[in-house]
N, C-alpha and C positions, 0 to 999 in steps of 0.2 A: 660435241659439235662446236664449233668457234662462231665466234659472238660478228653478230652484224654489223659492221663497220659503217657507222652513221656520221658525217660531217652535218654541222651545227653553225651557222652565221650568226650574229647577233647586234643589235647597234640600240641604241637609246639615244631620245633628244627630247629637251626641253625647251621652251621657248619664254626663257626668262628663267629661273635657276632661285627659286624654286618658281613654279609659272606650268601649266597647259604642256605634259606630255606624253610621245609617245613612243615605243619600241618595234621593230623589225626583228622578223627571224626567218632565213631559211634553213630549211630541214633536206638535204642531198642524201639518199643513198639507190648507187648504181647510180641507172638512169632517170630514179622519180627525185621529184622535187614538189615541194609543199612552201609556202611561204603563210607566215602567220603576222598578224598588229593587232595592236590596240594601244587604249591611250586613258589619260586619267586627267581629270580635271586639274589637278593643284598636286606637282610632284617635284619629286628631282630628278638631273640628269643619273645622277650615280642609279637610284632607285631603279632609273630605266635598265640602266644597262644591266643591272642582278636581274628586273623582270626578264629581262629577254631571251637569257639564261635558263631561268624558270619554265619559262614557258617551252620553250624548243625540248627542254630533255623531258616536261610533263607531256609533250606530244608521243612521246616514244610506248610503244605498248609490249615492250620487253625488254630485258637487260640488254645491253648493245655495247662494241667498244666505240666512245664519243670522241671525235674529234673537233673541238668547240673552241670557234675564233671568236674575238672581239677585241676592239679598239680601246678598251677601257684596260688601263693599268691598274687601277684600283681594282675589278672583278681577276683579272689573272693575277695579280702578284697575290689576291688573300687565299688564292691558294696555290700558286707557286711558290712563295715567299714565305708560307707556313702560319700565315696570319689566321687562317680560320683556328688552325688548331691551336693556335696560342690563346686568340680570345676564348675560344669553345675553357680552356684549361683555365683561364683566371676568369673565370664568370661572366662571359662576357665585354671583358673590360679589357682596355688598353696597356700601352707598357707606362701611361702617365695618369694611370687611373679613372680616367674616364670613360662613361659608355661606348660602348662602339654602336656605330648609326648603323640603320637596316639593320636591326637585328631578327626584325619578324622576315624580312627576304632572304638574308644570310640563310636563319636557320630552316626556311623553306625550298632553298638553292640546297642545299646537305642533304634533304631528304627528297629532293627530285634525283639528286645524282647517285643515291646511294645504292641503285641496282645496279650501275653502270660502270664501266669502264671510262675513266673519264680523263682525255689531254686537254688541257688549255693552251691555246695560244693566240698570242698579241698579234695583231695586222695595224700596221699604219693606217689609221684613220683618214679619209679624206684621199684616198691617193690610188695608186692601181689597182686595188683590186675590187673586181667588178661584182664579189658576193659583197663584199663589205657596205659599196655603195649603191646596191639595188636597196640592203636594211636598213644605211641611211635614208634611202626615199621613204619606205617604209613608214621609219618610225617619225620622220619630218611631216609626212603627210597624217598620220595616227594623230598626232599632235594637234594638228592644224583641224580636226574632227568637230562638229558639234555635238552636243548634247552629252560630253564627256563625262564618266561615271567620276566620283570621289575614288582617291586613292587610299583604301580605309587604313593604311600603315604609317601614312602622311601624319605628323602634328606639325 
């Protein structure tokens, strides 16, 4: 039987870098839609955008083939550009030695996706299209939240 075709939105914002953030996700398939947020006391932009990743394919309650936008170049090139598997291959680490950031989301992004079928792709931030910028409200508003939980991956 061929696997359920799930599109995936996603967006991250912080407000202040590192600062008070939050992420956006809608989840499309067919005609349902589901939209997700939350937000962390003291985080990064980048952090957001792997959360939000995170969070939309852990929504999923079976292997599915993913088709996962986001405006974050950083989240699709490390794995269009082969980055995860390179750090995954030298421990971790860089091609200049040094750690690679989010590694507790990285490697919890690997293990959301790994029942799945999974496309990444880039969407212009900020611009027409209208899934992108309902998870900018999203995560601008998550953000903007009180009584924000700690981001326990944050130093």
């Amino acid at each position: 039987m061929p696997l359920k075709e799930v599109h995936i939105y996603t967006d991250g914002a912080c407000k202040g870098n590192p600062g008070p953030g939050g992420y956006g996700v809608i989840l499309k398939y067919k005609e349902h839609r589901k939209e997700l947020s939350g937000g962390f006391a003291r985080t990064t932009n980048n952090r957001m955008e792997i959360f939000a990743a995170i969070t939309g394919l852990e929504a999923l309650n079976e292997p599915c083939l993913v088709q996962l936008y986001s405006d974050s170049k950083y989240l699709v090139h490390a794995f269009t550009k082969g980055w995860l598997k390179s750090w995954q291959t030298h421990g971790w680490r860089k091609s200049d030695k040094t750690s690679v950031l989010n590694q507790d989301l990285w490697q919890r992004l690997l293990k959301a996706a790994e029942p799945h079928q999974l496309e990444l792709h880039w969407v212009k931030g900020h611009a027409n299209n209208p899934m992108n910028n309902r998870c900018d409200e999203l995560a601008t508003s998550a953000a903007s939240g009180n009584m924000l939980p700690p981001d326990p991956g944050f130093v």
